[in-house]
C-alpha positions as a Markdown table, in Angstrom:
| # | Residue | x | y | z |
|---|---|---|---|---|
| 1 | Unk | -12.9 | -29.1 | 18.7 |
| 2 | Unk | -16.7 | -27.6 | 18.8 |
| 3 | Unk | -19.1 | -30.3 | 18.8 |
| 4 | Unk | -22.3 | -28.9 | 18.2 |
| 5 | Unk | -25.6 | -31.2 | 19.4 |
| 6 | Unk | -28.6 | -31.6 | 17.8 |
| 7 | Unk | -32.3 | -32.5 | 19.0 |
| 8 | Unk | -34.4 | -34.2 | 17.1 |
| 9 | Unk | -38.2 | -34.7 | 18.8 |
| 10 | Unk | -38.4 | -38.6 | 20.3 |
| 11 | Unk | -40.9 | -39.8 | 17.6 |
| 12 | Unk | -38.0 | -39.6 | 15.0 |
| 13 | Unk | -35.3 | -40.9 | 17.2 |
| 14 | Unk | -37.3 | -43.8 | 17.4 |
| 15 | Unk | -38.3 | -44.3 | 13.9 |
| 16 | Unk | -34.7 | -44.6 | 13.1 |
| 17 | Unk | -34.0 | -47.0 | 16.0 |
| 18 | Unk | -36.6 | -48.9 | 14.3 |
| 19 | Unk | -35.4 | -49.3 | 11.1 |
| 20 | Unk | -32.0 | -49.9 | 12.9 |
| 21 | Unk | -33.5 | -53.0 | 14.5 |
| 22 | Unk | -35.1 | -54.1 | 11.4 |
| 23 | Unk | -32.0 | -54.2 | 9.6 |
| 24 | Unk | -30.7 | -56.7 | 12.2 |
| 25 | Unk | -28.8 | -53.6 | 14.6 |
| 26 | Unk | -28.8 | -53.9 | 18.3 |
| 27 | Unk | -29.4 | -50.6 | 19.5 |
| 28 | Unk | -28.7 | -49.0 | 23.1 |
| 29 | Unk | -31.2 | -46.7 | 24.5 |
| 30 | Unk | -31.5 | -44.8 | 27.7 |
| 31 | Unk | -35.2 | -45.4 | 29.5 |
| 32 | Unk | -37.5 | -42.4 | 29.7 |
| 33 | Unk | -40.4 | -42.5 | 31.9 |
| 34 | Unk | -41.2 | -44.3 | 35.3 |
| 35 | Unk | -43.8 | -46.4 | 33.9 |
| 36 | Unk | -41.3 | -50.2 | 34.4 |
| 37 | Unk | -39.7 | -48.5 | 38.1 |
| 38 | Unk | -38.3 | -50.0 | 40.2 |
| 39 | Unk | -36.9 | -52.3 | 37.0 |
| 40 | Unk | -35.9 | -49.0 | 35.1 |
| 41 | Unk | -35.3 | -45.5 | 36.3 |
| 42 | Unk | -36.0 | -42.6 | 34.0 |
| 43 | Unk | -32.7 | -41.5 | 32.6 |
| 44 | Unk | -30.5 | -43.5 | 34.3 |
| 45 | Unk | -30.6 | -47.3 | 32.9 |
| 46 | Unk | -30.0 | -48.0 | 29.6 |
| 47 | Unk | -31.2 | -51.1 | 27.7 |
| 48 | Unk | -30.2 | -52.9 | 24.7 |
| 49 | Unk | -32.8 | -53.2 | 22.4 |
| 50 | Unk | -32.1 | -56.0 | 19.7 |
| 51 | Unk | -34.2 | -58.0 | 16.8 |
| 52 | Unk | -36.4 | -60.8 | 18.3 |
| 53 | Unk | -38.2 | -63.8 | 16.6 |
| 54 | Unk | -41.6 | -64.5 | 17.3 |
| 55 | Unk | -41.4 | -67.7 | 19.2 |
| 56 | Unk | -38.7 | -66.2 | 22.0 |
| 57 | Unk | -41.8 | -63.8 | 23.5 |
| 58 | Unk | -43.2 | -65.0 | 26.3 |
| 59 | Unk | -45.0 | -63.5 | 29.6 |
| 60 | Unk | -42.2 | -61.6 | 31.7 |
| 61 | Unk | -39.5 | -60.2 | 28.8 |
| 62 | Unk | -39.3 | -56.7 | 28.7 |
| 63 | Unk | -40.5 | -55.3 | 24.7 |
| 64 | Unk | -40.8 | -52.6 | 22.7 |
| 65 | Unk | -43.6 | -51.6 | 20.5 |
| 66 | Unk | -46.1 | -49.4 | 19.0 |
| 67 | Unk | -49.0 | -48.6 | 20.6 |
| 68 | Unk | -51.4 | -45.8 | 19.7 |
| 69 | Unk | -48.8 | -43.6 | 17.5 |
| 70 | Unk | -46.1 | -43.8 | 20.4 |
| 71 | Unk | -43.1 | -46.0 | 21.5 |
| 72 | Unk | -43.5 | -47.9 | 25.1 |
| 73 | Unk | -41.5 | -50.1 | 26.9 |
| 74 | Unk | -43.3 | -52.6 | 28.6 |
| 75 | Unk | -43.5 | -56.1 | 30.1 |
| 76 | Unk | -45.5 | -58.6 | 27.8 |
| 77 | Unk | -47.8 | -60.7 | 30.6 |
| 78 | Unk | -49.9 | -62.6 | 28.6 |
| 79 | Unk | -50.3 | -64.1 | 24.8 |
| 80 | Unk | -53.1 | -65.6 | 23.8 |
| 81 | Unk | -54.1 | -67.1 | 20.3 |
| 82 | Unk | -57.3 | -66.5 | 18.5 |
| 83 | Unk | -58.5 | -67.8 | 15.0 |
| 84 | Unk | -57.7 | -71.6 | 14.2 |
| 85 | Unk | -54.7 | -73.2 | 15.1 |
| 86 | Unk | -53.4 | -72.6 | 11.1 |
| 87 | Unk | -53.9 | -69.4 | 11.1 |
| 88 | Unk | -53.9 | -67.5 | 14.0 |
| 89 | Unk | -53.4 | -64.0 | 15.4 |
| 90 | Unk | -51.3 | -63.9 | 18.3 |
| 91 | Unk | -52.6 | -61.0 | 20.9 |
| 92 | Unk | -50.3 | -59.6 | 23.5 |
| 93 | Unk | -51.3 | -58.3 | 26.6 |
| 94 | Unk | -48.1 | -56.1 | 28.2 |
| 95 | Unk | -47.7 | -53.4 | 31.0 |
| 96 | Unk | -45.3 | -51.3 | 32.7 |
| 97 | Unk | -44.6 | -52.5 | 36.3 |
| 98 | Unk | -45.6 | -49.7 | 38.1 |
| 99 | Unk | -48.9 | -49.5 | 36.2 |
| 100 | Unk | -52.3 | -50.6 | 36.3 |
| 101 | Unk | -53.5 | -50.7 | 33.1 |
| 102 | Unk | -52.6 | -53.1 | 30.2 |
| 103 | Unk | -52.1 | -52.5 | 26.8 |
| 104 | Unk | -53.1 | -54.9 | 23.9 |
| 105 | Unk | -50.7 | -55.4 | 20.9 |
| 106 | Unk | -50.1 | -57.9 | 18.4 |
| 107 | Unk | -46.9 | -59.3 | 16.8 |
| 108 | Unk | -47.0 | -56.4 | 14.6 |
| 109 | Unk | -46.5 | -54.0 | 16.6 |
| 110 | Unk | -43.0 | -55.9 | 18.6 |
| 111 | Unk | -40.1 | -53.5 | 17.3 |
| 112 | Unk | -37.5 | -55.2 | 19.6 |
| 113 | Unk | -36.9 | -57.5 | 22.9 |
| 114 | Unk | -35.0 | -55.4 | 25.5 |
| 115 | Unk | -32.0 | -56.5 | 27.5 |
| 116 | Unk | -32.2 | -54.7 | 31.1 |
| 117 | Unk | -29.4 | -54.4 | 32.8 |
| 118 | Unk | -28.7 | -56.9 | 36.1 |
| 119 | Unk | -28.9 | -55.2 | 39.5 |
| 120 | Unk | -27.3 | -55.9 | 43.0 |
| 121 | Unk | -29.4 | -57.2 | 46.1 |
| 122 | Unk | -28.9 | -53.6 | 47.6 |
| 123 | Unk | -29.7 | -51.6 | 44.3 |
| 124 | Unk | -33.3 | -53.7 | 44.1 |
| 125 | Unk | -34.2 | -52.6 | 47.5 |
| 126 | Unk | -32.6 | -48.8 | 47.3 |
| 127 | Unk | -34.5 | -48.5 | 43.7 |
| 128 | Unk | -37.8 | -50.8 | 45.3 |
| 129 | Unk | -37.5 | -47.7 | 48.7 |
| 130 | Unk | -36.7 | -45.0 | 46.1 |
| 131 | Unk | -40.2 | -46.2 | 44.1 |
| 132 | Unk | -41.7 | -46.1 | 47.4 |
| 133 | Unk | -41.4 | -43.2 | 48.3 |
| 134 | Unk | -42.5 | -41.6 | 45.1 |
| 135 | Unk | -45.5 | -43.3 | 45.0 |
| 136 | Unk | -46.5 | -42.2 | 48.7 |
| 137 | Unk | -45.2 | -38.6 | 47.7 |
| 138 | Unk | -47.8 | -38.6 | 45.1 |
| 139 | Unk | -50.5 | -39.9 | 47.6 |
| 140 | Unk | -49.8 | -37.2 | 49.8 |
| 141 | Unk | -49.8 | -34.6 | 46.9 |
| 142 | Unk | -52.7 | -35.4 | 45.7 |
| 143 | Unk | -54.3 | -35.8 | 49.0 |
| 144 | Unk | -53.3 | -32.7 | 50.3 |
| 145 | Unk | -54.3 | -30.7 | 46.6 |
| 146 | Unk | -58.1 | -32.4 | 46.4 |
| 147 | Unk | -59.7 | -30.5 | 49.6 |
C-alpha cells in the first residue's frame, strides 16, 4: 500500500489542534523549538495537550497559547489580577525555560494545559549537560564570529 504524506504549514496544523481542543479532544503533539530545554527537546518529546478550566492555571504548568499571530509553548510564572475583584482581567505572565524574556497573555489566549512527559534522574542531567553544552557552543560561536 502507497501512503502518500502531506504538509500542511504549522499555522494550520495548529488551528485545527485548536479547535480539536475546544471541542473537548486531547491532542498529542511533538515539541518544536528549544525555547522550554532541558524540559522539552525539539523533535523528540511529545506532550499532551488537553482542555483546561481557568482556575487549574497556576505559576509552573506548562501552556499553550497565542501570542502575537503564533503558537508557543511556555511556562505560565505569574498571574496577576487587575480591575475589581467582580470583574477582573486575569494577566499571565509565562516563559520558555531557557529564555529570558516573558510574554504577557490573558485567559484568552490559553488554548490548552500541556502534560510533559516524566523523565529519569539520569535523563534530567544527560538533557540539563546536553542544554549545556549548546548554550556554551553558542557563546563560543558568537564569540569567535563578532571580532
Amino acid at each position: 500500500m502507497n501512503r502518500t504524506t502531506k504538509k500542511i504549514p504549522n499555522i494550520d496544523a495548529l488551528k485545527i489542534i485548536e479547535e480539536s481542543i475546544k471541542a473537548g479532544t486531547t491532542v498529542q503533539l511533538t515539541v518544536r523549538g528549544n525555547s522550554m530545554s532541558p524540559l522539552l527537546m525539539d523533535g523528540v518529546d511529545v506532550v499532551r495537550l488537553r482542555p483546561f478550566i481557568p482556575a487549574e492555571l497556576k505559576p509552573g504548568i506548562i501552556i499553550l497559547f497565542r501570542y502575537k499571530e503564533r503558537f508557543v509553548l511556555h511556562r505560565i510564572i505569574h498571574i496577576s489580577f487587575s480591575g475589581s475583584q467582580q470583574n477582573s482581567e486575569a494577566i499571565i505572565t509565562t516563559k520558555g525555560d531557557a529564555m529570558t524574556k516573558t510574554e504577557t497573555i490573558t485567559f484568552t489566549d490559553v488554548i490548552a494545559v500541556a502534560d510533559v512527559p516524566e523523565h529519569s534522574y539520569f535523563n534530567k542531567i544527560y538533557r540539563q549537560l546536553g542544554f549545556l553544552f549548546y548554550k556554551v557552543r553558542g557563546y563560543l560561536i558568537r564569540s569567535l564570529t563578532i571580532k
